[in-house]
N, CA, C and O atoms as a Tinker XYZ file with bonds, in Angstrom:
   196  protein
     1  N     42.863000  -42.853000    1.843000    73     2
     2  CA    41.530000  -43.409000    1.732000    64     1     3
     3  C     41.178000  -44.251000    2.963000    63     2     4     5
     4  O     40.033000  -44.622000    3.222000    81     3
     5  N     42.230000  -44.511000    3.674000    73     3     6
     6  CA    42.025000  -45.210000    4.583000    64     5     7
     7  C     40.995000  -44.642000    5.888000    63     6     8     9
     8  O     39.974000  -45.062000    6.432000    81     7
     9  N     41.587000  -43.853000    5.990000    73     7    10
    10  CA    40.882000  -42.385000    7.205000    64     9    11
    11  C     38.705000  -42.508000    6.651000    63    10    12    13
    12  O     37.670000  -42.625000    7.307000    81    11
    13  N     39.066000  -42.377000    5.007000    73    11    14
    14  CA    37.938000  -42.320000    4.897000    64    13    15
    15  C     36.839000  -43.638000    4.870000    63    14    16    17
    16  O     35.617000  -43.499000    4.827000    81    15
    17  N     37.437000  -44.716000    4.898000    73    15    18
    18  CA    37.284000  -45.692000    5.181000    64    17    19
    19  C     36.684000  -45.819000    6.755000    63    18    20    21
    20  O     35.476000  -45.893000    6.980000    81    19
    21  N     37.239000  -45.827000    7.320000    73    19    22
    22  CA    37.346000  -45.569000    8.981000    64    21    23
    23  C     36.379000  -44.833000    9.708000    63    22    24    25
    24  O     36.026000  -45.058000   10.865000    81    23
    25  N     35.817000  -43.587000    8.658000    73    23    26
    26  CA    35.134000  -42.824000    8.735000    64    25    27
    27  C     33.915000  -42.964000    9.052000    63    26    28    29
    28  O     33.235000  -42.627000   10.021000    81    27
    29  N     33.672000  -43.687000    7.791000    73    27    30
    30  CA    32.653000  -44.462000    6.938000    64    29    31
    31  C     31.825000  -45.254000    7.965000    63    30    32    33
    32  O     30.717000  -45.063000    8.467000    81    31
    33  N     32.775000  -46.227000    8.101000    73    31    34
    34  CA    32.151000  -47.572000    9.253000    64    33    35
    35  C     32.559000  -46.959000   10.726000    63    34    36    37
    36  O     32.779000  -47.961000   11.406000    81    35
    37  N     32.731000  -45.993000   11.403000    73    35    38
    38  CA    32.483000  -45.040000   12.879000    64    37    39
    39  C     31.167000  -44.642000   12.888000    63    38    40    41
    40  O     30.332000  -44.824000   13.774000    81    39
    41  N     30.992000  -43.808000   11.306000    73    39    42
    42  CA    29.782000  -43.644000   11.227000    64    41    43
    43  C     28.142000  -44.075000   11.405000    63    42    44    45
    44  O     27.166000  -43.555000   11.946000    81    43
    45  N     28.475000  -45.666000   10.430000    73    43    46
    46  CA    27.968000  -46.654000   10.426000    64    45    47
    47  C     27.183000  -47.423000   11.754000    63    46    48    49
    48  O     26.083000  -47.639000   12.261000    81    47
    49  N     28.631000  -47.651000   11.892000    73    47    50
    50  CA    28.246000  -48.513000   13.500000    64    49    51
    51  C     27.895000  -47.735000   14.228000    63    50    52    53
    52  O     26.955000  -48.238000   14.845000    81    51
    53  N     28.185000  -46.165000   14.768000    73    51    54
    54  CA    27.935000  -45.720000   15.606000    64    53    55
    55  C     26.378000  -45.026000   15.748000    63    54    56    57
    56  O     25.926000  -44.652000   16.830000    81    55
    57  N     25.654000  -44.928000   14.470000    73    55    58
    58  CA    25.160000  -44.725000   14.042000    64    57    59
    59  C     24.528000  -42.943000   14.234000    63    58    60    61
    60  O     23.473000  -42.412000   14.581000    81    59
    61  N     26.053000  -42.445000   13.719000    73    59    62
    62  CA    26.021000  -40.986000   14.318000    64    61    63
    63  C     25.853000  -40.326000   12.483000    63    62    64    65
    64  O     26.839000  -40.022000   11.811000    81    63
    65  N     24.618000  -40.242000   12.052000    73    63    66
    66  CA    24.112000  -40.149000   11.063000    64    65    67
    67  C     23.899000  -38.699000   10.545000    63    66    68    69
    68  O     23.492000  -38.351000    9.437000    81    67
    69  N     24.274000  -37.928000   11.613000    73    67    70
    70  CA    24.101000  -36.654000   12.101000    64    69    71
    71  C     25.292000  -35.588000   11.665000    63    70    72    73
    72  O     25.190000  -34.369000   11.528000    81    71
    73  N     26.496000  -36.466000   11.484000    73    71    74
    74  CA    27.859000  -36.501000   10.896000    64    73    75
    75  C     28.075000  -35.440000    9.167000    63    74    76    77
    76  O     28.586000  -34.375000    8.820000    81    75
    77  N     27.178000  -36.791000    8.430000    73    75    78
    78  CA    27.225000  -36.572000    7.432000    64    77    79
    79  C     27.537000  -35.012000    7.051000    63    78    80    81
    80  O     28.667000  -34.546000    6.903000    81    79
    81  N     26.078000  -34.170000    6.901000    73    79    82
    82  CA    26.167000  -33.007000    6.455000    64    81    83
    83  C     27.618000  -31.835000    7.179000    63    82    84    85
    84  O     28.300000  -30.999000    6.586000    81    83
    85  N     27.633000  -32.300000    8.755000    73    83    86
    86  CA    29.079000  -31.296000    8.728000    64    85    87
    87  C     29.873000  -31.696000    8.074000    63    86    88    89
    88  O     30.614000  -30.881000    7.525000    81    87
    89  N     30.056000  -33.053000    7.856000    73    87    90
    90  CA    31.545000  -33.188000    6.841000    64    89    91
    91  C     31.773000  -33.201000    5.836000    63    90    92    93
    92  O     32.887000  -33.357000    5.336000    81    91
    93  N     30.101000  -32.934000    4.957000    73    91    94
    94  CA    30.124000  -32.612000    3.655000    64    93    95
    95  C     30.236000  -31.089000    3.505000    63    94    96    97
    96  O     30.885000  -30.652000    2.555000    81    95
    97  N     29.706000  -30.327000    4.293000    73    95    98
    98  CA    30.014000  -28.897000    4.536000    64    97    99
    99  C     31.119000  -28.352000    4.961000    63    98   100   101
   100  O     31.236000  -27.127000    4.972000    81    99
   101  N     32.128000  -29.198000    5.387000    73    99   102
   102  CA    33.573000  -28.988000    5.823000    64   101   103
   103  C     34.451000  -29.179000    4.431000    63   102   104   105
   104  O     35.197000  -28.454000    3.773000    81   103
   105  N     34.125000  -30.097000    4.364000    73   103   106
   106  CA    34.904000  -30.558000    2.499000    64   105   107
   107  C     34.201000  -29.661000    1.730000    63   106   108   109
   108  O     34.613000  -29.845000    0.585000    81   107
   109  N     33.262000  -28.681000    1.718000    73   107   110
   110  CA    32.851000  -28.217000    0.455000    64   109   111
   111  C     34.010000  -26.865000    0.364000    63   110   112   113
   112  O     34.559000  -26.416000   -0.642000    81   111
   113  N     34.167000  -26.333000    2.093000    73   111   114
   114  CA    34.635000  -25.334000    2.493000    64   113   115
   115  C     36.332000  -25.355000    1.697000    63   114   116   117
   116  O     36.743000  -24.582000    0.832000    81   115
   117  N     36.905000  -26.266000    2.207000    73   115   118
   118  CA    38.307000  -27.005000    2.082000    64   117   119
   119  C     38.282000  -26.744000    0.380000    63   118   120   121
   120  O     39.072000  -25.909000   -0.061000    81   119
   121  N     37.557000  -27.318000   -0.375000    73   119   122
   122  CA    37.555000  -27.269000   -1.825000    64   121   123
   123  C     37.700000  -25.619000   -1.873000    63   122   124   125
   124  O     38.817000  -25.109000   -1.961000    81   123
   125  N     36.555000  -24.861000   -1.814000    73   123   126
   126  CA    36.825000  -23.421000   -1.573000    64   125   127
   127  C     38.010000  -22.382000   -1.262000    63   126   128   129
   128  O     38.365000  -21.487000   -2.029000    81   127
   129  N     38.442000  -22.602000   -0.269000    73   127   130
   130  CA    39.571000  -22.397000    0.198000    64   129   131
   131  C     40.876000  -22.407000   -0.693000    63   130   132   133
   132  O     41.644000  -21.463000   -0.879000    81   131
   133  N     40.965000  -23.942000   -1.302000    73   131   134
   134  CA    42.308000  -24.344000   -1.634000    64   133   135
   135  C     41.974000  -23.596000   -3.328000    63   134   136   137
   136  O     42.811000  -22.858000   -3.849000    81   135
   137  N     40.735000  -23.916000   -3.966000    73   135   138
   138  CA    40.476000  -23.179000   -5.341000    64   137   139
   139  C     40.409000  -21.849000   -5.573000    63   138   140   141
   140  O     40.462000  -21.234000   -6.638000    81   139
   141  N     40.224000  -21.275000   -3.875000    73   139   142
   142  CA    39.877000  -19.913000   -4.424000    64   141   143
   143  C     40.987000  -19.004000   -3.963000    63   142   144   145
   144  O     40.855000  -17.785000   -3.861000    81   143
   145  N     41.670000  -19.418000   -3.795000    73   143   146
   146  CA    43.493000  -18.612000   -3.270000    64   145   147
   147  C     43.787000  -18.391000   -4.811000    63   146   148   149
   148  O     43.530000  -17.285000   -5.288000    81   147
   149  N     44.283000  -19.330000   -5.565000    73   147   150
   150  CA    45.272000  -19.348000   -6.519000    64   149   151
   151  C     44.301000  -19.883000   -7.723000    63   150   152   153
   152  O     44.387000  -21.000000   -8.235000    81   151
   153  N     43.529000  -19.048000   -8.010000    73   151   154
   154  CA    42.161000  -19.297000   -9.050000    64   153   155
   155  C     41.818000  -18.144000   -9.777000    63   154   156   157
   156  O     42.462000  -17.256000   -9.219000    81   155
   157  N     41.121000  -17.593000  -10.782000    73   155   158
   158  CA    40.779000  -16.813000  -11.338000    64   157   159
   159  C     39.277000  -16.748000  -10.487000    63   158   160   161
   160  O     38.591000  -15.736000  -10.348000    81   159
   161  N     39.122000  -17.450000  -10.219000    73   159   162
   162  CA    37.599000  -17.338000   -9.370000    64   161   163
   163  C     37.619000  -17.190000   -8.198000    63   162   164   165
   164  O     36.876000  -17.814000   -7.440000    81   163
   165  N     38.489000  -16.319000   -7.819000    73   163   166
   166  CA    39.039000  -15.791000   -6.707000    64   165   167
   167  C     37.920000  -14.680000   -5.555000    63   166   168   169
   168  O     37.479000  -14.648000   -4.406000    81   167
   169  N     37.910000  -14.070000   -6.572000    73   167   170
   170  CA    36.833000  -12.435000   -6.839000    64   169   171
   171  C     35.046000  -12.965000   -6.434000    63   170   172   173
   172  O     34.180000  -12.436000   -5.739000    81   171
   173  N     35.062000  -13.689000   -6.901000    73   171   174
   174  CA    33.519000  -14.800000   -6.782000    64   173   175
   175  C     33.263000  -15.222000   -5.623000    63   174   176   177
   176  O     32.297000  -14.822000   -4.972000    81   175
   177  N     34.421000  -16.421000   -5.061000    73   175   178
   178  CA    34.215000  -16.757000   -3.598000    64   177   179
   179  C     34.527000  -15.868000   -2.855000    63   178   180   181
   180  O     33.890000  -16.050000   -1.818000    81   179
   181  N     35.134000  -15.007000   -2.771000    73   179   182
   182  CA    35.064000  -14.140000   -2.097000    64   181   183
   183  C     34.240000  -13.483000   -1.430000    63   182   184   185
   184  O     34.120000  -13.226000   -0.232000    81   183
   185  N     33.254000  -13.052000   -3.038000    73   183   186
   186  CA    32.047000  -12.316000   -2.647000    64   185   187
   187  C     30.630000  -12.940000   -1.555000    63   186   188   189
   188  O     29.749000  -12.320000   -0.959000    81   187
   189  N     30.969000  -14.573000   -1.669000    73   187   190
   190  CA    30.036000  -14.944000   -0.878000    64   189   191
   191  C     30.157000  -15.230000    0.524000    63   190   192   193
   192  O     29.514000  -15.999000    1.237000    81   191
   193  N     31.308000  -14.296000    0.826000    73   191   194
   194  CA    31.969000  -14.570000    2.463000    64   193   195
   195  C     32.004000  -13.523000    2.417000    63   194   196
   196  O     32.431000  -12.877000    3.373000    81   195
């Protein structure tokens, strides 16, 4: 949590606001990835790549 912490206030201060959406679109990917290997919903994500 720390990293995300760190994150957080780089962000902040730097005021690189611009950030946000790639790294919510990077983590959505990552979730994807790791659920859709070893998932029954395998077949699904798939289909949208």
């Amino acid at each position: 949590m720390e990293f995300a912490k760190d994150m957080f206030l780089f962000i902040k201060e730097r005021k690189k606001y611009w950030l946000v959406p790639l790294i919510i679109v990077l983590l959505i990917l990552g979730v994807l990835i790791v659920f859709g290997g070893n998932s029954a919903f395998a077949p699904y994500i798939y289909s949208l790549f």
